[in-house]
Each structure stands twice: as C-alpha cells, then as structure tokens.
ZAMARGU-4260 file (C-alpha; in steps of 0.2 Angstrom, whole numbers, plus 5000, padded with zeros to 4 digits):
<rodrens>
0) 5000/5000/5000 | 5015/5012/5005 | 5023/5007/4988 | 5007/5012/4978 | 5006/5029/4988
5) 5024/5033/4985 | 5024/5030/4966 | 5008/5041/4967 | 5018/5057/4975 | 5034/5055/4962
10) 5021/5055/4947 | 5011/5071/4956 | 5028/5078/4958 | 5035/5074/4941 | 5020/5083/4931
15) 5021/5098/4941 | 5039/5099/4936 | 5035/5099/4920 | 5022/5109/4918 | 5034/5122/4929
20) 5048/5119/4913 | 5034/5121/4899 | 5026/5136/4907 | 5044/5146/4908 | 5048/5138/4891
25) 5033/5147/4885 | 5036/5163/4896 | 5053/5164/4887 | 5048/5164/4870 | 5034/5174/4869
30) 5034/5192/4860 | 5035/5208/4871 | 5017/5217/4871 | 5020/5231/4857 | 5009/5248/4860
35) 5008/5247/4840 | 4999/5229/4840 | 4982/5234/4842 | 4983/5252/4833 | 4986/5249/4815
40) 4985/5266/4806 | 4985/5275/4820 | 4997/5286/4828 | 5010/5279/4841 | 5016/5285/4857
45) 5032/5294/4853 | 5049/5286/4853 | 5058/5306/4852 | 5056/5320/4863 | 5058/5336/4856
50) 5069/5348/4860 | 5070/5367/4852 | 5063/5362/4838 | 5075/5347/4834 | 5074/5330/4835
55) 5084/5320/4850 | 5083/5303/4842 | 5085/5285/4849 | 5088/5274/4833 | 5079/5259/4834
60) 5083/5250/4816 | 5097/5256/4804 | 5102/5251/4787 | 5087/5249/4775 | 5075/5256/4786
65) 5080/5270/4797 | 5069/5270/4811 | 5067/5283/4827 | 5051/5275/4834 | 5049/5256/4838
70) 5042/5248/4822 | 5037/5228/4825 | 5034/5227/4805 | 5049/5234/4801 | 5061/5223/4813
75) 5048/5207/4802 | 5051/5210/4787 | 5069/5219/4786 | 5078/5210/4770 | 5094/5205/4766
80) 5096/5216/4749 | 5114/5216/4745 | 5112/5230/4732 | 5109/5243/4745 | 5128/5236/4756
85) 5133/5256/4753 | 5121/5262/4765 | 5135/5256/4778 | 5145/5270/4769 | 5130/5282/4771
90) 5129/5281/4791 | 5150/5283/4792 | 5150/5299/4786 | 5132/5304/4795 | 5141/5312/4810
95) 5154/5322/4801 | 5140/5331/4790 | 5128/5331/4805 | 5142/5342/4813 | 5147/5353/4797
100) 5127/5358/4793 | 5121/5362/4809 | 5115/5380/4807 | 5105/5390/4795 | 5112/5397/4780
105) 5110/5416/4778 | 5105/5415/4762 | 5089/5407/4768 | 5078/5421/4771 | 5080/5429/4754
110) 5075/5414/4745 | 5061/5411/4757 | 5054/5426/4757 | 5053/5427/4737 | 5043/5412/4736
115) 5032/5417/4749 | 5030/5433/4740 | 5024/5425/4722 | 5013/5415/4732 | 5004/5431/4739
120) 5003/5442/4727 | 4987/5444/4717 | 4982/5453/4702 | 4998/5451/4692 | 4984/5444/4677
125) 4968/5443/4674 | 4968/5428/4665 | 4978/5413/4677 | 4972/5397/4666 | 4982/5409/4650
130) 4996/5412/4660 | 4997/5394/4666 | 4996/5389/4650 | 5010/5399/4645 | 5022/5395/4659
135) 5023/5376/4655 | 5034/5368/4642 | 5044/5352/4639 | 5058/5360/4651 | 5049/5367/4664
140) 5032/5370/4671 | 5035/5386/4680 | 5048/5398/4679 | 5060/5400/4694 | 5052/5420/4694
145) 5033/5413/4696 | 5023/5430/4694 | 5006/5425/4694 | 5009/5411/4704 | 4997/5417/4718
150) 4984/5420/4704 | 4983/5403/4699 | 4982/5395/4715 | 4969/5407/4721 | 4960/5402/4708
155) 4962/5385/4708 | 4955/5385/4726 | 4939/5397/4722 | 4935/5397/4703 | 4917/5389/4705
160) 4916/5369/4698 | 4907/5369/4683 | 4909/5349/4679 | 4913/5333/4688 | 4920/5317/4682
165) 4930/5300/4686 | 4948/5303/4688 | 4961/5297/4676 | 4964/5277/4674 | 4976/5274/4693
170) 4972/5264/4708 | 4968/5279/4718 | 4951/5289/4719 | 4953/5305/4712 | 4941/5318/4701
175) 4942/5325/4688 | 4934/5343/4686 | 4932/5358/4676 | 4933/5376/4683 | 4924/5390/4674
180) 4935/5398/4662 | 4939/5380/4655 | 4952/5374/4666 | 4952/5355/4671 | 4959/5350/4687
185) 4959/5335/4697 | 4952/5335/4713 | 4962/5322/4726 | 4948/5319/4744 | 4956/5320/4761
190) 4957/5303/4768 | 4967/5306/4783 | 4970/5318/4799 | 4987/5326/4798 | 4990/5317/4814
195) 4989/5300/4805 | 5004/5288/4805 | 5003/5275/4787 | 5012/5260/4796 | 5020/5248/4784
200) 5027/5247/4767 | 5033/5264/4760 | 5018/5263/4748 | 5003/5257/4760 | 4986/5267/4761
205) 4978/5279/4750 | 4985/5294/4743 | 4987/5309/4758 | 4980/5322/4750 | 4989/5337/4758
210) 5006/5327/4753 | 5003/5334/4735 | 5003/5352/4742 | 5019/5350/4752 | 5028/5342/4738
215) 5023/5358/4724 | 5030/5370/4737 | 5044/5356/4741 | 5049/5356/4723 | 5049/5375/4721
220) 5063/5375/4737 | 5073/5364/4727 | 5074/5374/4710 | 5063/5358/4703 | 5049/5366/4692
225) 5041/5348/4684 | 5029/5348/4699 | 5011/5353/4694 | 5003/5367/4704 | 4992/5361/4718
230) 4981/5371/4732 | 4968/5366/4745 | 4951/5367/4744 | 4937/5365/4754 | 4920/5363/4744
235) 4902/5356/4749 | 4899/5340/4741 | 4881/5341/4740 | 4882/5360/4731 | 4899/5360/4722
240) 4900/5344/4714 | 4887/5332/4714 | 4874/5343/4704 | 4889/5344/4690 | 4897/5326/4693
245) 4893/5314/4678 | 4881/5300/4677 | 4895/5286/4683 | 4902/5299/4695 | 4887/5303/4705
250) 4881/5285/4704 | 4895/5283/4717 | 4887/5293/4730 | 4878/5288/4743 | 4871/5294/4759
255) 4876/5288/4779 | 4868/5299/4792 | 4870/5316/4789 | 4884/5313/4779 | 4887/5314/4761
260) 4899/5299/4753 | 4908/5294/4739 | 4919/5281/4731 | 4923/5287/4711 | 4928/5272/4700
265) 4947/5265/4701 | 4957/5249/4704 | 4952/5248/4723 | 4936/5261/4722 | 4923/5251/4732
270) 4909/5258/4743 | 4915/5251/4758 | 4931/5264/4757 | 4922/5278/4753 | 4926/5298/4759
275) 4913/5306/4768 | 4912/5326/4771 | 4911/5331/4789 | 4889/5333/4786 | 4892/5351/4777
280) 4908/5354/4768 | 4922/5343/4764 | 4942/5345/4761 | 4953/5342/4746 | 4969/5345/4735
285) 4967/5352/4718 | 4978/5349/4704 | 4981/5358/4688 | 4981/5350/4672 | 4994/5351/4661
290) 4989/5360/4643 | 4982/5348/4628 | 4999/5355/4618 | 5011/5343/4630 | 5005/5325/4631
295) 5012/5316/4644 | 5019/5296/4641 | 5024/5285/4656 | 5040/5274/4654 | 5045/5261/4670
300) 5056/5268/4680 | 5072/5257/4681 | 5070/5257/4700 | 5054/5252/4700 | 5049/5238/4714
305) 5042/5222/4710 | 5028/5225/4723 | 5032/5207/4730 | 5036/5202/4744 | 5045/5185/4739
310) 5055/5193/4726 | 5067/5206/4723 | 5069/5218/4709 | 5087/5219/4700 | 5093/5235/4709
315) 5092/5227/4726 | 5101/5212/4722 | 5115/5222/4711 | 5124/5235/4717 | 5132/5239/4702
320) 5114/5242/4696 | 5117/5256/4689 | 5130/5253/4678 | 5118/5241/4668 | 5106/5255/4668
325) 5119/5267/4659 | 5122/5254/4644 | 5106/5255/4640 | 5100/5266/4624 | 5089/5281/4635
330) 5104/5282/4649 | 5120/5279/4639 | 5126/5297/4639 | 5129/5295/4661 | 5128/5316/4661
335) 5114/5315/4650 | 5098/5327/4657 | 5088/5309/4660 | 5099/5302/4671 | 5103/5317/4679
340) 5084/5321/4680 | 5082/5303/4688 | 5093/5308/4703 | 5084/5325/4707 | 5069/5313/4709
345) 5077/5300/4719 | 5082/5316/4729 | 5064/5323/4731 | 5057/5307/4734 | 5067/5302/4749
350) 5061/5318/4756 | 5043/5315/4753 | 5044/5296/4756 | 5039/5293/4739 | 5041/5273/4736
355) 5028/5273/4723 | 5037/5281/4709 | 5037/5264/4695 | 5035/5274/4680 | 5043/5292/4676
360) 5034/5303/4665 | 5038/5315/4652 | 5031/5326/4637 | 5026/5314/4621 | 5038/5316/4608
365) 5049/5327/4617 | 5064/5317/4619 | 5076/5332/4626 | 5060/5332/4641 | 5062/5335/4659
370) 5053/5321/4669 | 5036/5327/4676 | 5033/5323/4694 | 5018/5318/4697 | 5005/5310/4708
375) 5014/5314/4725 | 5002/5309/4736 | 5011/5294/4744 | 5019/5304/4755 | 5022/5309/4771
380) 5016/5293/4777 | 5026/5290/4794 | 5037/5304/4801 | 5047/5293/4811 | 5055/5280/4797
385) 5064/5285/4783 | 5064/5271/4770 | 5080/5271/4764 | 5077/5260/4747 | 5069/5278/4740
390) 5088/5284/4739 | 5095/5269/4730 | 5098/5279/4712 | 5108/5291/4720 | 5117/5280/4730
395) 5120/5267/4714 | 5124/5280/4703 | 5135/5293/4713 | 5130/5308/4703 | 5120/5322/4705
400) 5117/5341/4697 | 5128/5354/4706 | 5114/5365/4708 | 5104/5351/4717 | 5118/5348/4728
405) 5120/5367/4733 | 5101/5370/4736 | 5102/5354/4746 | 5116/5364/4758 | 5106/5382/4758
410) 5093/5371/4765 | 5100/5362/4778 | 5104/5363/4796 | 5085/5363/4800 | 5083/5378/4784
415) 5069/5365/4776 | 5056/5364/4790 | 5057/5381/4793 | 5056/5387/4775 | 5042/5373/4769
420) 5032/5378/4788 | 5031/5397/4782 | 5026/5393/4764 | 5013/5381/4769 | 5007/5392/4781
425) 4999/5400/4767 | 4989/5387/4761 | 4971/5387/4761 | 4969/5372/4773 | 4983/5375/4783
430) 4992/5367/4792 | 4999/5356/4779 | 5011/5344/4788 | 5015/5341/4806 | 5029/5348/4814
435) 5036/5327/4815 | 5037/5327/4796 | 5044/5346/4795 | 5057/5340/4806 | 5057/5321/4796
440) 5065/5332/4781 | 5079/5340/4791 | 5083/5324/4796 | 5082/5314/4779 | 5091/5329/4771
445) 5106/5327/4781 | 5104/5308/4774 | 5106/5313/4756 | 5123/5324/4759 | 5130/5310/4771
450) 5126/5300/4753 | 5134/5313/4743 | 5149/5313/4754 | 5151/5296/4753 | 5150/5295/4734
455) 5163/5309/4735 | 5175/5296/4746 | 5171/5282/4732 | 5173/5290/4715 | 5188/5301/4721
460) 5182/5318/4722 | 5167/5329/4718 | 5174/5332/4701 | 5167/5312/4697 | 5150/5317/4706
465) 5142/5334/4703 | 5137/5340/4685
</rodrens>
C-alpha cells in the first residue's frame, strides 16, 4: 500500500515539474506586448522627445529602414538586399556632415521670402488658366520667377466647379473637374488627419491628399519646376459637385447619416472605402492640368519595385545596378539630362517618402523632356522612418546636378522645416504637415549629403560626382 502511495507522489511531483519547465519555456519565448499591436493606422506614442525644435533621436533600426520610433513590421520583414551594402557608407559619414550643417544658412531668408511673395501676390493677370498655359513647356512647368503664381492657386481654390468626372485610369480615387474659364483640374479627397501615421510598406494606404501640396512647394525649394501646381480646397459635396458630377460619378454617391459619401471608379474604388464630408463641407487637394499641347507618356522607371514580397527587383540584388542602367540606349550618355533628372527625383522622393514612383513621366515626343513629377500623394506617410530604398539611384549612381547639391546645403541645418512651415502656412487648409514630418525632412536631408559625401569618398572627388 505504502509502495502504491509513493509511486503516486513521484508521478504528482514529476507533472508539476514539467508543467513548471513548459510554462517558463513558453514565458521565454513569447513576444513583448508592442503599443503598435492593436493600433494599425494610428498614431503611436512617441519614441523622440523634442527639444528646440530638433529632433533628440534613439535609433531603433538602421540600414534599409532608418527608424526613430519602435516599428514591429519593420524589425519582420527587414531583407537581406545586398544591392543597398553602401548604405553602411551612408551612416559613416552621417556624423561628420551632421556636425558641418548644423545652422541656418543666411542665404535662407532671401529665398524664402521670394517664394512666399509669388505665392501672395494677386492681380499680376487677369487671366491665370492663359498664363498657366504659357508657363509650361517640355523643360519646365514654371519659371524659377513665378509672377502669377498666387493668381493661379487662388483660383484654383475658388473658381466655381462647373463639371465633375472620374479621375484618370490609377488605383487611387481622384476627380476630375472643370473650373469656369475651362480649366480641368483633378480634385484628390482628404482621407486622413494630419496626425495619421501609414504604418507599413513605404507605399501602403491611400493617397494623403495634403502630401501633394507640400511636395509643389517642396519642389519650388529645390529649383525643381516639373511639379504641377496644387492648392487646397474646401467645397460642399452636396452643392459644388454632385449637381455637375457625371452620370458614373454621382452613381457613386451615397448617403450615411447626415453625411454625404463617395467612392469614384478606380482599381480599389469600392463603397465600403468611401470619403465622407464632415455633414456640410468637405476638404481636398486640387491639381492643375497640364495644357492639351504637352501629352504626357509614362516609361517604367528602372528602380521600379516588384511589389512582391517574395522577390526582389534587380537593383536590390545588384549594386552595380546602375551601371547596367547606363548601357542602356535612354541612359548611355551617364551626364545625359535623363539620368541626371532621375537623381533629382530619387532626391525629392526620399524627402517625401515617395516609394511609389514605377513609372517616370515625360512630354510625348519630346525626347530632350524634363521628367514630370507627378502623383505625389504617397507621401508623408510616417514621420518617424525614413525608408531608405527611396535613395537607391543616388546611392548606385553617385552623381547628381551641382545645383541640386547646393540647394540641398542652403537648406539644411533645419533651413527645410522652417522654409516649407512658412510657405505652407499660406495654404488654404493649413496646416499642411505636422511639425514630426517638418522635422522628418531635416533629418532625411542630412541623409542625402551624408550619401553625397560618401560618393565623393568612392569615386575620388566631387569632380566624378556633381554636374
């Protein structure tokens, strides 16, 4: 009996001690609770504090993905792409220029103020659609002297909407509209605060309407005039456009409460992700239209992604990428205005946090065209990561337009925020952009130069660099 009862407590005593060894097993290996596991899309508790104005940053992830808030999808799907290994160039000479571009540049204000200037000023023409019209050419959209300027977008955000229509073949919602006078725009809805953070791949969610803004005025900053003009706009759904929307527009509207909704037509346009006004009036981004005279063709871009998740594109595999790009017919002149062109937008889109750019566009028939940026509005999706893929044609190539480079150094040491905040300030749905993604471009300029300082290392001297 004594025997039984013994055998009894050794077996009671053995399952206890496993279940002790399983439970710390599974203790052990489980995740850490992440504040970002249950907010998809929404804006996490800060990883920064601010001080002055400046960013006092913890670096969570560096190398492809430069991160300064905790990011649980980025730390899963980090890859192994061994055509961006240079980027461990990039963060060697990230101190040094740090250090050497750490104040505002006097020069700063003048340029500033200019812009800010073209952008007030009204009645220089009584005509804006004529002048428009005239400004824009294979070369440039604009001049770098925009007299008029704030005649167009004042009246691209008032001239009353005499039709409404689906929006051009694209996978966002977008309308098309005409202003009186005979002025197409297209019209881009609001789908998020400015507080929102776009977790994710660089290209997730829906276009960010007020990213379209910043980028024109971004673009101006940096002497690039291929960006077309773009203003907000508020307007009442139920007065402004649905009585002149088209049949297969306003099929798309529906009611929900006392709000008015739509969804347009487009590769993901469905009802249940629709934009709603707020039950009276209802905020967008308008774009102007580029004249009949310059037909517009869209080439892929060689840096395009592959938008898979199981397989790379050539230019992440291949660092010597660009090389093969050069051989080839479009690119063989390697100072040739294309691939400079290329490089300015690698430049602007690693300020925007553009990922999105796989085709690049240029006038029909034109081959001496600059490139025409547009559809900018994915962008400015996180403030807190800079993906740093967007730079790979720069860092590839090692080449770049000298005045690029120089605009990029008048703007620096916190220059950007502070010019871009005062200009956008002057939008009709200000503010634009959050001061996180003001600061975000300081940050992500010093990046480029830190790039352009280590292209200078590789190839030997700015000579080998700068055109």
């Amino acid at each position: 009996m004594m025997g039984w009862v013994r055998r009894v407590v050794v077996w009671l005593a053995w399952c206890a001690a496993l279940c002790t060894s399983i439970n710390f097993l599974l203790v052990a290996r489980a995740p850490s609770p992440s504040p970002l596991h249950h907010h998809h899309h929404r804006t996490p508790a800060p990883s920064t504090t601010l001080t002055q104005n400046k960013i006092v940053d913890k670096v969570y992830i560096q190398g492809e993905v430069y991160s300064i808030r905790e990011s649980d999808y980025h730390k899963r799907n980090l890859r192994n792409r061994t055509g961006l290994r240079m980027l461990s160039g990039l963060y060697k000479h990230l101190a040094a220029v740090r250090a050497q571009y750490s104040s505002l540049s006097p020069e700063l204000n003048d340029l500033v103020e200019g812009l800010k200037k073209e952008v007030t000023k009204r009645w220089v023409t009584d005509d804006p659609w004529d002048l428009a019209r005239k400004w824009a050419n294979p070369k440039t959209l604009l001049p770098d002297k925009a007299k008029g300027l704030g005649d167009i977008l004042g009246a691209l955000s008032t001239a009353p909407i005499v039709a409404a229509d689906i929006g051009y073949k694209g996978t966002q919602l977008k309308v098309s509209i005409l202003l009186k006078g005979g002025q197409r725009a297209v019209f881009k809805p609001k789908w998020y605060s400015r507080e929102e953070v776009i977790e994710g791949e660089v290209y997730a969610g829906a276009d960010r309407h007020n990213g379209e803004i910043a980028a024109f005025h971004l673009s101006r900053l940096l002497g690039l005039t291929m960006v077309p003009l773009a203003v907000g706009r508020t307007v009442s759904l139920k007065r402004h456009i649905l009585p002149v929307a088209s049949r297969r527009l306003s099929a798309t509207f529906f009611r929900k409460g006392r709000q008015l909704c739509f969804y347009g037509v487009c590769y993901y346009c469905r009802k249940d992700a629709s934009v709603c006004d707020n039950g009276s009036t209802f905020e967008g981004t308008v774009i102007l239209w580029l004249p009949r005279r310059l037909p517009l063709t869209h080439i892929p871009h060689p840096w395009s992604r592959t938008y898979k998740r199981t397989k790379l594109a050539q230019w992440e595999e291949n660092p010597q990428y660009c090389e093969l790009v050069l051989r080839h017919s479009s690119f063989s002149d390697e100072k040739s205005s294309r691939v400079l062109d290329l490089m300015d937008t690698a430049v602007f889109d690693f300020l925007i946090q553009n990922g999105d750019r796989h085709h690049y566009t240029e006038v029909a028939g034109k081959p001496d065209s600059s490139l025409v940026l547009l559809d900018n509005g994915k962008s400015f999706g996180d403030a807190y990561v800079d993906h740093m893929d967007v730079l790979a044609p720069l860092l590839q190539c090692c080449r770049l337009r000298q005045t690029t480079y120089e605009r990029l150094i008048l703007l620096s040491g916190g220059g950007l925020s502070k010019a871009l905040e005062e200009i956008l300030s002057l939008d009709p749905i200000a503010p634009i952009l959050t001061k996180p993604h003001l600061q975000a471009l300081d940050r992500r300029i010093l990046h480029i130069l830190a790039a352009l300082s280590m292209c200078r290392e590789r190839r030997g001297g700015w000579h080998h660099v700068l055109y």
